[in-house]
C-alpha positions in Angstrom: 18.5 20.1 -1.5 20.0 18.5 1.5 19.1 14.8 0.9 20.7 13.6 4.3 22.5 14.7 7.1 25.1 12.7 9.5 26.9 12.9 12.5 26.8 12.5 16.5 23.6 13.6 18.1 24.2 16.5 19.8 20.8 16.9 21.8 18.0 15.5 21.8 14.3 17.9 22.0 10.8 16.6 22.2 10.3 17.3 18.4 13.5 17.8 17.1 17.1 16.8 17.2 20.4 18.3 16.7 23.1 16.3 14.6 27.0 18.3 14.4 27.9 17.9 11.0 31.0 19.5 9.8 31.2 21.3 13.3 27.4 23.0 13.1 24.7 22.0 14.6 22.0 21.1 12.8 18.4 21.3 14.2 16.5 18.7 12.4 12.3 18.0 13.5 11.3 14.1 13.9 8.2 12.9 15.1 8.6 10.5 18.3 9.2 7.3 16.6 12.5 8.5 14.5 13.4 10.6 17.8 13.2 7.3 19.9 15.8 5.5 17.6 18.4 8.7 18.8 20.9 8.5 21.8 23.1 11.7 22.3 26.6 11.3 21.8 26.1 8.5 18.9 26.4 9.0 15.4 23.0 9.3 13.5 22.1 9.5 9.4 18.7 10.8 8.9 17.1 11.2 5.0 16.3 14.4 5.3 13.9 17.4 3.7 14.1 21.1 3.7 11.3 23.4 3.6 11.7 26.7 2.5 9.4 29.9 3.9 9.8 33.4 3.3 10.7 33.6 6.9 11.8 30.3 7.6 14.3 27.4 6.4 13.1 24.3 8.5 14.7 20.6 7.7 12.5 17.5 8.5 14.7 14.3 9.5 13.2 10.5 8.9 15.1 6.9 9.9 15.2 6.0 5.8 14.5 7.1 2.5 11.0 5.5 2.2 9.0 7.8 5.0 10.8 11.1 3.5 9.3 10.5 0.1 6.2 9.6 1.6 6.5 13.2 3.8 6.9 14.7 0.3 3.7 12.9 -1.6 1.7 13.7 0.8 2.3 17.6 0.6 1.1 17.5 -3.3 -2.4 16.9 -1.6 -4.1 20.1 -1.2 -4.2 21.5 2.3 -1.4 19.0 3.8 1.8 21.0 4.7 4.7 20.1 6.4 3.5 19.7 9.9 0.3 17.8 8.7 2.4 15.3 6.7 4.9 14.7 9.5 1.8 14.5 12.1 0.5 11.7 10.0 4.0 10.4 10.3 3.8 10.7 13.4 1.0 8.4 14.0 1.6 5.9 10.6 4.3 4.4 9.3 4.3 4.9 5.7 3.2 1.8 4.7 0.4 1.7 7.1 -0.8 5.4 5.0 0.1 3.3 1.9 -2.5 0.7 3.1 -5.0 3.2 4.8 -5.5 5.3 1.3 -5.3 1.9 -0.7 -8.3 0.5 1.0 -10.0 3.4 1.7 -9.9 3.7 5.1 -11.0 6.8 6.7 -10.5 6.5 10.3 -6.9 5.7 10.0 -6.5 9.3 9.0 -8.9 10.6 11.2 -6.7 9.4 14.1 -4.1 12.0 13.2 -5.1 15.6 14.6 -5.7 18.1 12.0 -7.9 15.5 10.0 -11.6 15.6 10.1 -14.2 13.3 8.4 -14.3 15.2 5.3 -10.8 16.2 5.0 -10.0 12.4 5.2 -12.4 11.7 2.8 -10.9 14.5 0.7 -7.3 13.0 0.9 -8.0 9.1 0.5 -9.5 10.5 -3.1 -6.1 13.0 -4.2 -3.8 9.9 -2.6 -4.8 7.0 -4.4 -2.6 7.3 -7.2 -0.3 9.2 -5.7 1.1 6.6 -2.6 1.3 3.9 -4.8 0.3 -0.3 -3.0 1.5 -1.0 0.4 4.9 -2.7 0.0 4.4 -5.0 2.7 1.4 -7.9 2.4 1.4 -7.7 6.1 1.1 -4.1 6.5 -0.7 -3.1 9.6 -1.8 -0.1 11.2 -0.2 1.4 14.4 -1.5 -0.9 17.4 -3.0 -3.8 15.6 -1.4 -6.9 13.9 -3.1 -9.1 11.0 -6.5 -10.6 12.6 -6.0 -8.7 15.9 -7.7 -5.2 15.9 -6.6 -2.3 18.5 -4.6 -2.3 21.0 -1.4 -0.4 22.6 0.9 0.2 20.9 1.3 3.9 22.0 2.7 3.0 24.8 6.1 1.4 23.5 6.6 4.5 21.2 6.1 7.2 24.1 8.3 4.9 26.6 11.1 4.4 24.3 11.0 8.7 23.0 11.5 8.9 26.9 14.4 6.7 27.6 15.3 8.4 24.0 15.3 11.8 25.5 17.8 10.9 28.6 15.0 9.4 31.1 15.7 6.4 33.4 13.1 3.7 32.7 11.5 4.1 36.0 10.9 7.8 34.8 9.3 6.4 31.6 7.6 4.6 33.4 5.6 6.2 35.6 5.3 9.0 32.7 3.7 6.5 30.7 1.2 6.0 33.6 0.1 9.0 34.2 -0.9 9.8 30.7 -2.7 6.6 30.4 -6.0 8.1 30.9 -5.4 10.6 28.3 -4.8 7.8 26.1 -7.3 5.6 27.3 -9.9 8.8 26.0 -8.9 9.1 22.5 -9.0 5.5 22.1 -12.5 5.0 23.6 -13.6 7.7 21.1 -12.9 5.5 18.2 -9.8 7.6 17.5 -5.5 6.8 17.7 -4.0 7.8 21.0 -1.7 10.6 19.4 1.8 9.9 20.6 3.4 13.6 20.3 0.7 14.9 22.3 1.2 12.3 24.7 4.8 12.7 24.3 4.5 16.6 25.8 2.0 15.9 28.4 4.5 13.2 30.0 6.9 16.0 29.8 5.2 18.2 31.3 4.6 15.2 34.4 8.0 14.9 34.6 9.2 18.4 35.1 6.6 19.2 37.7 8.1 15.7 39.6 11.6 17.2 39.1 
């Protein structure tokens, strides 16, 4: 098992990073958030898991030790793979799905895509003694603080995965911007705006500006 990997960033990809260790490059996937802590050319330690396929060796990178445990809990509930555990990363920090399974709450996980009514339903009941209590007394979900539900809190992860991927803060900036309605859709729905999505739509805004 490789536990961790470190070294200088070598590039930097909407869902992935490459770290040179020992001379080799290796490509590592992140969601946004861990992505947005990266700068190329600086040295980086990400806890790290590997996945093994019959046609496939992928290794998934977190900022610490806590989120890749959590990455690997959630996978012992059935029908959560890889992709689906780092999506939910993606959208919660680990204590936030510590506190979302611990008090039952169904629309947190909802908010990650991939994760219907029942199939929430289905993993709040194969979690709860699996997560373990929210370490934190004053863990919150993404976009809200104690007493204060909702809010944006999108919008801080997507602008800083930009700057994190080499774009000048006016780029961010206006990519933000035009993804705001996008946003603004999923959250009138009831639902989490979902950052990687947003993440590649801004992309896609700022290559067609290029």
């Amino acid at each position: 098992m490789i536990a961790f990997v470190s070294g200088p960033v070598a590039a930097l990809a909407p869902d992935a990073a490459v770290l040179e260790v020992g001379g080799v490059g290796m490509a590592v996937q992140c969601t946004p958030g861990t992505l947005a802590q990266l700068r190329v050319g600086r040295h980086a330690k990400l806890a790290t898991s590997l996945v093994v396929r019959e046609d496939s060796l992928t290794l998934y990178g977190f900022e610490d030790e806590d989120a890749r445990q959590t990455f690997e809990l959630l996978q012992t509930a059935s029908g959560v793979g890889p992709r689906l555990a780092q999506a939910m990363l993606a959208v919660h920090s680990p204590d936030a799905l510590r506190l979302a399974v611990a008090t039952g709450d169904e629309k947190a996980l909802t908010a990650v895509s991939g994760i219907g009514k029942k199939g929430a339903q289905k993993l709040l009941l194969e979690l709860k003694d699996r997560l373990g209590e929210p370490l934190s007394s004053g863990a919150h979900l993404p976009g809200q603080s104690p007493g204060s539900p909702g809010g944006g809190g999108w919008r801080g992860q997507l602008h800083s995965a930009l700057v994190g991927l080499g774009y000048a803060t006016r780029e961010a900036d206006e990519a933000v911007t035009a993804v705001a309605p996008q946003a603004e859709a999923a959250a009138a729905s009831g639902t989490e705006p979902p950052v990687p999505q947003l993440l590649r739509s801004a992309l896609q805004t700022l290559n067609r500006a290029r």
